[in-house]
C-alpha positions as CSV (number, residue, x, y, z in Angstrom):
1,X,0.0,0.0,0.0
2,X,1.3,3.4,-1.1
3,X,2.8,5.4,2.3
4,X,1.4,8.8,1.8
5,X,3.7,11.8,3.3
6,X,1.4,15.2,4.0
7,X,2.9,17.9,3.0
8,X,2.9,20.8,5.4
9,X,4.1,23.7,3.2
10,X,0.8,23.1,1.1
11,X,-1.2,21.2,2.8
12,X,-3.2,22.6,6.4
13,X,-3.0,26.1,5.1
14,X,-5.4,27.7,7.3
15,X,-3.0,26.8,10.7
16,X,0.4,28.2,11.3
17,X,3.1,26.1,10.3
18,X,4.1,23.8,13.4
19,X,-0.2,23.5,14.1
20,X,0.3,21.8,10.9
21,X,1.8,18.5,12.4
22,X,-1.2,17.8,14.4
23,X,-3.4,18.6,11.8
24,X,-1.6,15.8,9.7
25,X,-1.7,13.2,12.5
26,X,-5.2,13.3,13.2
27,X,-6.2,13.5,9.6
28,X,-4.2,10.0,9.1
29,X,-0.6,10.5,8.4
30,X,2.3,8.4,10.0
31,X,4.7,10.5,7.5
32,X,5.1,14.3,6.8
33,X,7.7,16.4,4.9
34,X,7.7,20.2,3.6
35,X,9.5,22.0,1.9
36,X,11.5,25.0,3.8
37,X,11.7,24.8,7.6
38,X,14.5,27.6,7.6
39,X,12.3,30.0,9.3
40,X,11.8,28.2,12.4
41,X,14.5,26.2,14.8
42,X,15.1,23.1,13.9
43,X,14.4,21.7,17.4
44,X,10.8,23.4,17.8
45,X,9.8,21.5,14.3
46,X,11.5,18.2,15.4
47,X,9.3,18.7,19.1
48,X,6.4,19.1,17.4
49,X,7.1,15.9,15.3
50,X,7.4,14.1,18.0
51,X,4.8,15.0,19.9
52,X,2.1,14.7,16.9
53,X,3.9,11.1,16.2
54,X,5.0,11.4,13.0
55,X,8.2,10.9,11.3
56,X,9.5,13.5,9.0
57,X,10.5,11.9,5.4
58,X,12.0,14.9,3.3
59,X,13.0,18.4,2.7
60,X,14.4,20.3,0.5
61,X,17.7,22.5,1.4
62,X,18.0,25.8,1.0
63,X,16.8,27.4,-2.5
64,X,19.5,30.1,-2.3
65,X,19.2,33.9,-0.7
66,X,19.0,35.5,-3.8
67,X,15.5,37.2,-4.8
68,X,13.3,34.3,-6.9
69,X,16.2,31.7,-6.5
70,X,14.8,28.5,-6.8
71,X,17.9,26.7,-6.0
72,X,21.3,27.3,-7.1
73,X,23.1,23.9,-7.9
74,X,23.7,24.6,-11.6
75,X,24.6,27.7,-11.3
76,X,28.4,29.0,-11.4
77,X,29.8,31.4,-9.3
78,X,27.7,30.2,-6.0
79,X,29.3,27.0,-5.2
80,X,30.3,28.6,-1.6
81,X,26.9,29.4,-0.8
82,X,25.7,26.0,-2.3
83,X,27.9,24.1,0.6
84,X,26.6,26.4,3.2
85,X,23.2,25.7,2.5
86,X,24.0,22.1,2.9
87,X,25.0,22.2,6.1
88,X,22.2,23.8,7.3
89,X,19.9,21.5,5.4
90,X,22.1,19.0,7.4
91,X,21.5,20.9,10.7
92,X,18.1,20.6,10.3
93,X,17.9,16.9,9.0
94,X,19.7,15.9,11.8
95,X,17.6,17.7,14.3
96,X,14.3,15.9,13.4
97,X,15.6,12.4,12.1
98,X,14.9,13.1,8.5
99,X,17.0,10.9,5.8
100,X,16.6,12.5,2.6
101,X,17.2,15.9,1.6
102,X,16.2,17.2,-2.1
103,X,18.5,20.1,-3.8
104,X,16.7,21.9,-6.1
105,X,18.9,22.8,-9.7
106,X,17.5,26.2,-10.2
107,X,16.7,28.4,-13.1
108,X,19.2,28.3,-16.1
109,X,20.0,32.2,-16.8
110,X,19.1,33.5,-19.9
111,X,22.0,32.8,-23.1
112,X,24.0,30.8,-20.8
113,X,26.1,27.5,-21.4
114,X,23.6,24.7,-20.6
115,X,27.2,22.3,-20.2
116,X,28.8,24.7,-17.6
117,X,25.5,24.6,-15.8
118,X,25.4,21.2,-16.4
119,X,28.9,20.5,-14.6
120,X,28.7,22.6,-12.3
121,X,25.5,21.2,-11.1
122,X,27.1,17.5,-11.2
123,X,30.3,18.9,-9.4
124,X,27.9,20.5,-6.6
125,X,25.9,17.2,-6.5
126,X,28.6,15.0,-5.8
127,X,29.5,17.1,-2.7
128,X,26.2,17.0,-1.4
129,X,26.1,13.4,-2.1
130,X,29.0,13.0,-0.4
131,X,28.5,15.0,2.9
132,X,25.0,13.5,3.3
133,X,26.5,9.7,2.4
134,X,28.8,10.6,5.6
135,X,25.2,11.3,7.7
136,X,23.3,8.1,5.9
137,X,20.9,10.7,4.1
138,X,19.9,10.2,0.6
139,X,20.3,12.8,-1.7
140,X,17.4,13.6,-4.5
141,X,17.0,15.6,-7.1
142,X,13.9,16.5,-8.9
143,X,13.2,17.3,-12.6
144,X,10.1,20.1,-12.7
145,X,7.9,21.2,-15.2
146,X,8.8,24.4,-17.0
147,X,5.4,26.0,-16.8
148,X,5.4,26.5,-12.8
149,X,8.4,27.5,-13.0
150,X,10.2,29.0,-16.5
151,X,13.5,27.8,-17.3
152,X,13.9,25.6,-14.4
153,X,17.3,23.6,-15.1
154,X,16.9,20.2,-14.6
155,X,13.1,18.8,-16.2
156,X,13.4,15.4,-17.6
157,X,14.1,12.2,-16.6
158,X,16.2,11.5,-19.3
159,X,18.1,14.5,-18.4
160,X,18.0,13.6,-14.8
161,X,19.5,10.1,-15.4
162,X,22.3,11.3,-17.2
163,X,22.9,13.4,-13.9
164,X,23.0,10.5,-11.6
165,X,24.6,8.7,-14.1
166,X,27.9,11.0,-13.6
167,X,27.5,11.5,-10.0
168,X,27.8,8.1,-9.5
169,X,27.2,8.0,-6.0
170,X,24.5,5.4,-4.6
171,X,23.0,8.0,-2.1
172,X,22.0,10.0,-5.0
173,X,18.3,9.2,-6.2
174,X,15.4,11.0,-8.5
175,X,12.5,12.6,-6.5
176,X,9.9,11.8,-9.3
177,X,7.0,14.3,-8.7
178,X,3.8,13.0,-10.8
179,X,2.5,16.3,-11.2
180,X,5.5,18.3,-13.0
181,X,6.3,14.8,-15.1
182,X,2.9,14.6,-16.4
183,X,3.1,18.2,-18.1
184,X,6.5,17.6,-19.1
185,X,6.6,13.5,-20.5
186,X,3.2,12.0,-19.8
187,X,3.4,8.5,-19.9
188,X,3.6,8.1,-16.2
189,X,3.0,4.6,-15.7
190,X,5.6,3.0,-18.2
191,X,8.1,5.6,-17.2
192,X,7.7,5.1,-13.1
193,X,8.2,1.6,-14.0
194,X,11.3,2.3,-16.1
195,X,12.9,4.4,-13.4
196,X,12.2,2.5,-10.4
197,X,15.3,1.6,-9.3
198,X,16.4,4.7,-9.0
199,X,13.6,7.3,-7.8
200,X,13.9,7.6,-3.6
201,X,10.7,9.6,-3.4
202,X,7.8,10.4,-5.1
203,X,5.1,13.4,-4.9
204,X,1.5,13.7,-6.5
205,X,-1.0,16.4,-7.4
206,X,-3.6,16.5,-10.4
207,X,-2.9,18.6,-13.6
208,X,-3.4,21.1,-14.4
209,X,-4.2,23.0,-11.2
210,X,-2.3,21.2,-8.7
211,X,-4.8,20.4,-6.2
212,X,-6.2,17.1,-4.8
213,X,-6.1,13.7,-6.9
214,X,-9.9,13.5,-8.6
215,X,-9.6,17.4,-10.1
216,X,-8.1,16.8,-13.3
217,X,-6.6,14.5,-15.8
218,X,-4.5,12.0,-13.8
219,X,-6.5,8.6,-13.2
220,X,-4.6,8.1,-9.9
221,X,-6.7,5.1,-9.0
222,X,-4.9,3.5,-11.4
223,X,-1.6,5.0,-10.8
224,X,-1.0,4.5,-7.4
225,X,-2.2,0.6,-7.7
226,X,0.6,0.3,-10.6
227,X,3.0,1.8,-8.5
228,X,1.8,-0.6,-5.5
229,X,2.2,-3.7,-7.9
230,X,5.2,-2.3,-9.6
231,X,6.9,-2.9,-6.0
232,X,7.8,0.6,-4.7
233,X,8.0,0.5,-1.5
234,X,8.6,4.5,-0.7
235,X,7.0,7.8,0.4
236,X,4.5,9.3,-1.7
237,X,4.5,13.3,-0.8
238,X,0.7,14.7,-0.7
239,X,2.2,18.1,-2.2
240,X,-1.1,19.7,-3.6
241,X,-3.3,23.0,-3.0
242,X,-6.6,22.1,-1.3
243,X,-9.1,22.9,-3.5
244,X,-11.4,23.4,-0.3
245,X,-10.9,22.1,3.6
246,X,-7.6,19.4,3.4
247,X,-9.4,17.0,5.7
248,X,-12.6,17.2,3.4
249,X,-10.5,16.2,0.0
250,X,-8.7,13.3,1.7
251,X,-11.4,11.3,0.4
252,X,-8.7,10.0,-2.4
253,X,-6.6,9.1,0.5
254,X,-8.9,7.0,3.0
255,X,-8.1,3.8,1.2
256,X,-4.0,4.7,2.0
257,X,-4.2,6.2,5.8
């Protein structure tokens, strides 16, 4: 049976952040993650946690402190900041027991050298890899979808193979969110199957507005039975906008929590 993670950064959105991990365990979740705890102490987030009794599968470390970064492994010139912001992902896996962190690529700048990015982003990868191999985390990186977010680096799986690929570090894994794959490949069920091996997480939301499975095109009944059968045996990230109450459109989810 799929494990289903709740997302906190979307999911809850009418309570305050660390209300959130309450909200999660009495709607049904073992499993949360989010996306960027850096505004709160890492020990008040891993307290809460433990006191709602749930276990904290992923985050993602810092996107960069520039204005609209959205992660800055590809990009040159930043590689010091890069390493800092892996540490203090580390801090704050550490803190509340999490084992895999996710390091955004960010956005390719306009006329630049997509093979410069593309080293530099495997060079900055193989640090991370290595630093969080030394802490038995798993590092994952995610391709997304160019519509949410325009030139966004790293958005196939192709692509994202041939990253891991020259890594070659057996910490490093895909985060293969269904959501941005759909717009960007389709084909979801073939290709999940394909890549299992090496994906270490997965997320979901519908397309095209990113809310609750049952709101658009994805038949998710269907998807998340594949997966089952397919043998995956990780987290699946519940990283959607509510259409409504979140506790109302976990209907999709009763079978799972």
């Amino acid at each position: 049976m799929p494990k289903l993670a709740a997302n906190l950064s979307t999911l809850f959105p009418q309570l305050a952040f660390l209300e959130r991990f309450g909200a999660a365990a009495r709607a049904g979740f073992r499993y949360i993650e989010y996306q960027f705890p850096y505004s709160w102490d890492p020990h008040e987030i891993a307290a809460c946690a433990t006191a709602a009794g749930v276990e904290v599968v992923l985050h993602n470390a810092p996107p960069g402190s520039g204005p609209g970064d959205r992660g800055i492994a590809c990009l040159p010139g930043r590689e010091a900041e890069f390493r800092e912001g892996i540490e203090r992902a580390l801090d704050y896996a550490k803190a509340v027991g999490c084992r895999r962190l996710h390091c955004l690529a960010g956005v390719a700048p306009d006329g630049a050298d997509r093979e410069h990015l593309h080293s530099t982003f495997v060079s900055n990868l193989r640090h991370a890899a290595q630093r969080f191999a030394a802490e038995e985390i798993e590092l994952l990186i995610e391709p997304i979808n160019t519509r949410s977010i325009p030139g966004y680096f790293l958005n196939g799986s192709r692509q994202t193979e041939r990253v891991l690929e020259e890594i070659g570090a057996p910490n490093a894994r895909i985060q293969y969110d269904i959501f941005h794959m759909q717009i960007m490949e389709g084909d979801l069920a073939r290709t999940i199957e394909r890549l299992l091996p090496r994906i270490g997480h997965m997320q979901l939301a519908d397309v095209p507005g990113r809310h609750e499975p049952g709101t658009g095109e994805i038949n998710f009944q269907f998807l998340l039975r594949h997966i089952d059968r397919i043998g995956y045996t990780g987290w699946i990230g519940c990283e959607y906008n509510p259409v409504g109450d979140t506790v109302e459109g976990l209907a999709w989810a009763k079978p799972y929590l």
